[in-house]
N, C-alpha and C positions, 0 to 999 in steps of 0.2 A: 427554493434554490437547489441547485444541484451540484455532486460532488463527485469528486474521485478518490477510492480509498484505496493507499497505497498501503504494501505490505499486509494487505486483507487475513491471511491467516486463513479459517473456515467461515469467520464473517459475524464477529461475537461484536465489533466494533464497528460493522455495518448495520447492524442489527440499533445498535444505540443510534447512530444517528439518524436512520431513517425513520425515529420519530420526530424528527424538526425537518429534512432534509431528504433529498432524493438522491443515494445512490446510483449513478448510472453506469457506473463502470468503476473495475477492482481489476487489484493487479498482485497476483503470488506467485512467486518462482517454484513452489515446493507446491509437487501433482499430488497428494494426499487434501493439503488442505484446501487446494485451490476446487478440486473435485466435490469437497463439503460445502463450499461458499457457490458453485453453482448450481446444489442440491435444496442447501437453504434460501436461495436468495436467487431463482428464477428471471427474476424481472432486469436483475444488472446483468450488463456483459463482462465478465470474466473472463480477464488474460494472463496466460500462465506464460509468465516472462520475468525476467529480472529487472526490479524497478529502474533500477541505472538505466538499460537497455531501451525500456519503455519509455524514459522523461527524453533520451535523446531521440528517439523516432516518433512518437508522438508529441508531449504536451510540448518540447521547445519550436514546432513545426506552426500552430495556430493552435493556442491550447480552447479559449475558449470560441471559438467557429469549429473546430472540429467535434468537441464531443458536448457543445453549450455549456459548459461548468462555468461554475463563480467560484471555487474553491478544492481543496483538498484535506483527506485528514489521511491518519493511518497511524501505524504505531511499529515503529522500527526496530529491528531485533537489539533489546537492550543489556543483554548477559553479560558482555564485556565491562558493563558499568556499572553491576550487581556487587555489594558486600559482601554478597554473597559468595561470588568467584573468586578463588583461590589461586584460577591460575590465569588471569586478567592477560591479553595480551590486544592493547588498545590501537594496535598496526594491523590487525586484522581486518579480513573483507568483511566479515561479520560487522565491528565495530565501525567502520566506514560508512555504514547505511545510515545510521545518524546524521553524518554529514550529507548525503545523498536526499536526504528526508528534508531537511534543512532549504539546500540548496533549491528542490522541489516548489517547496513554498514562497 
């Protein structure tokens, strides 16, 4: 099967599932990590976009005839939702991408 990982990061979560699955494409707004995910991970096309951006020009267009996927994964910025965070502000674009991730699927 093949997938699309969204919010790829450098690609630690591309890495996990291209032991079941074939990554064929990854999607990071942020050129630091997006440039390690196509250092380590060669074989996927890698787009440095913002996933909102990318789900309305691509995957809602023919999601799978354009890139063959059966699926998606990825892992959306979660700070906003952390107990960590002290200074929680859940109206953020940040905290949004959950919903974005969501909607994706």
């Amino acid at each position: 099967m093949q997938v699309i990982d969204l919010y790829g990061g450098c690609g630690g979560m591309g890495t996990g599932f291209n032991n079941l699955f074939n990554v064929v494409q990854a999607v990071e707004k942020e050129y630091n990590p997006y440039r390690s995910y196509q250092e380590n991970h060669r074989e996927t096309d890698v787009i440095n976009d913002e996933v909102g951006k990318y789900l309305q020009t691509v995957i809602k267009k023919d999601f799978e005839a354009l890139v063959g996927c059966s699926g998606i994964v990825g892992g959306p910025p979660c700070q906003e939702f952390s107990v960590l965070n002290q200074k929680k502000d859940y109206g953020s674009k940040r905290a949004n991408q959950l919903f974005v991730m969501i909607e994706a699927v």
